[in-house]
C-alpha atoms as a printed R data frame, in Angstrom:
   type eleno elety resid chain resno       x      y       z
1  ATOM     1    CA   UNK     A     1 -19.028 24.328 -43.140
2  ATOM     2    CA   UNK     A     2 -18.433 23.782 -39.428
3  ATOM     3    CA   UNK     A     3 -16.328 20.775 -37.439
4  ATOM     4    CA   UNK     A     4 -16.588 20.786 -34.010
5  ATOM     5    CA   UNK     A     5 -14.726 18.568 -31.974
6  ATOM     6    CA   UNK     A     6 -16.240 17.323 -28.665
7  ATOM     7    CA   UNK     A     7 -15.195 15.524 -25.372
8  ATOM     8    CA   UNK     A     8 -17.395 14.166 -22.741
9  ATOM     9    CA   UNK     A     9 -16.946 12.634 -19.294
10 ATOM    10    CA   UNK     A    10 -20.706 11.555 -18.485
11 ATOM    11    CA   UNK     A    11 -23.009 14.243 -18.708
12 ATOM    12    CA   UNK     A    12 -20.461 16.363 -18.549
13 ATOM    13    CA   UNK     A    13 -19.010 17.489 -22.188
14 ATOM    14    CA   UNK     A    14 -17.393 20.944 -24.210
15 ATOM    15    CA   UNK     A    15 -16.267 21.099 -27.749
16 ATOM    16    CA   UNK     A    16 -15.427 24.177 -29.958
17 ATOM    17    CA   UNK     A    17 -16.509 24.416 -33.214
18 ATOM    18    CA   UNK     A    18 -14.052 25.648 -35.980
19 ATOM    19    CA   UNK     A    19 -14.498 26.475 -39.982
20 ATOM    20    CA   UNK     A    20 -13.400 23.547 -42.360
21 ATOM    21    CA   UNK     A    21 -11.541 24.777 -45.543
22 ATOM    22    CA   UNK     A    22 -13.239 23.485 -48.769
23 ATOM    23    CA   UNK     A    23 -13.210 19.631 -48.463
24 ATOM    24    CA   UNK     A    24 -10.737 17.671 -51.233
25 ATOM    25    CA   UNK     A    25 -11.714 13.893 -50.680
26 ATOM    26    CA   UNK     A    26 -12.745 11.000 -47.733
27 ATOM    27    CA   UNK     A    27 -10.860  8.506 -47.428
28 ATOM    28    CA   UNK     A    28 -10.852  4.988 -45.297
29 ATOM    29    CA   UNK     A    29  -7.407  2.920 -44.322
30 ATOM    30    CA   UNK     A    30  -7.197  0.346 -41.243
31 ATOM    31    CA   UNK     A    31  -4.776  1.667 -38.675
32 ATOM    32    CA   UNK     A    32  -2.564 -0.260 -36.577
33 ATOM    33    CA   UNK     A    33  -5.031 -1.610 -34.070
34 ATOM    34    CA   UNK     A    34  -6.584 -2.986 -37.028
35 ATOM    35    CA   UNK     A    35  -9.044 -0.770 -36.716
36 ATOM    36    CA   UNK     A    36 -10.735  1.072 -39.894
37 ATOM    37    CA   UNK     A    37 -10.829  4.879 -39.798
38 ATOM    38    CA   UNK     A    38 -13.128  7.034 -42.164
39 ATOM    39    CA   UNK     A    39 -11.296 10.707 -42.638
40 ATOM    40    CA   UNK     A    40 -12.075 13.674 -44.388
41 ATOM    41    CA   UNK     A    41  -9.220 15.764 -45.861
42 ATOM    42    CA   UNK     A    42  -9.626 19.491 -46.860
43 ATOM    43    CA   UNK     A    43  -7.346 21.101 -49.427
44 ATOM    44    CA   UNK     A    44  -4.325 22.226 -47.194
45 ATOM    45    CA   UNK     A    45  -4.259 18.305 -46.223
46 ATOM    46    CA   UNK     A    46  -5.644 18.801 -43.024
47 ATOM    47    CA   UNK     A    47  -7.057 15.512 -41.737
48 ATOM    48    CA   UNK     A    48 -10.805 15.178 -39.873
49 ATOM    49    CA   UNK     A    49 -11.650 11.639 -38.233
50 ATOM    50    CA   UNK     A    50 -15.250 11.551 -38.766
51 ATOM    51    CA   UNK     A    51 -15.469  7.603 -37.883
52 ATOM    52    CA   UNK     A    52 -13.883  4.483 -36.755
53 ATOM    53    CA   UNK     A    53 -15.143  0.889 -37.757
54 ATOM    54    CA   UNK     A    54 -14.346 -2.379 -37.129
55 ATOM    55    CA   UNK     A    55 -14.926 -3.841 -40.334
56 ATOM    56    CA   UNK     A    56 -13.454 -2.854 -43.323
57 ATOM    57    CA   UNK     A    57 -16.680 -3.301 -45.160
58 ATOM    58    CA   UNK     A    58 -18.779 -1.533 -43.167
59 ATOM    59    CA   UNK     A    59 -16.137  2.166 -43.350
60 ATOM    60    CA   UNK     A    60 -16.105  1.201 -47.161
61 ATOM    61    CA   UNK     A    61 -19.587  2.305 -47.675
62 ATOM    62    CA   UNK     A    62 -19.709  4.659 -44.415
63 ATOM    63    CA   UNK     A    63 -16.734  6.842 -46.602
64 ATOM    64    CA   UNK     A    64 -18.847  5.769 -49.823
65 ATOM    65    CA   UNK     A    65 -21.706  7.192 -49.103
66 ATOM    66    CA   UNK     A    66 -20.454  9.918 -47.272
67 ATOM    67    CA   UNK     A    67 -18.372 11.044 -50.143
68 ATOM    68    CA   UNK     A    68 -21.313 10.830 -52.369
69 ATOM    69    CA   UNK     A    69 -23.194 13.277 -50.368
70 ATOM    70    CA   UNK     A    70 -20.395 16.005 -49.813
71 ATOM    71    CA   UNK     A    71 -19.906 15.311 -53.676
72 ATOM    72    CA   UNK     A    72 -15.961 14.886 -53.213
73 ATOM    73    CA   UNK     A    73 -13.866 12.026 -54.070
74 ATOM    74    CA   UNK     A    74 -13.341  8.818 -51.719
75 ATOM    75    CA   UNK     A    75 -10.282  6.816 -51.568
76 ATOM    76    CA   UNK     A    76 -10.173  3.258 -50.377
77 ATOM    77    CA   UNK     A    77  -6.873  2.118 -48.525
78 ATOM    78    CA   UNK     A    78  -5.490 -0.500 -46.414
């Protein structure tokens, strides 16, 4: 499995993608701009911010369903 992370300024954008190590669980906690952050971890506890939501409903089943897919665990926080 691949991550790549990418920045863009306009049209203009460059990422580079790296390997992920086998994934361990996704998990969703509200930060401190009260913002709710979906994040996959991989087995050396390396962290991956795959979304951020404003409501903590809507990252709930985001990281839910997400979870169910990669067929890893998902832990809820706030």
């Amino acid at each position: 499995m691949k991550y790549r992370k990418f920045y863009s300024v306009g049209p203009v954008g460059f990422g580079k993608w790296k390997r992920i190590r086998k994934l361990d669980r996704v998990s969703t906690f509200l930060n401190v701009r009260e913002e709710c952050e979906v994040n996959i971890w991989d087995v050396k506890n390396k962290r991956y911010r795959i979304a951020v939501f404003d409501e903590i409903e809507n990252a709930v089943i985001y990281g839910r369903d997400l979870a169910k897919n990669l067929e890893i665990k998902f832990l809820e926080r706030n």
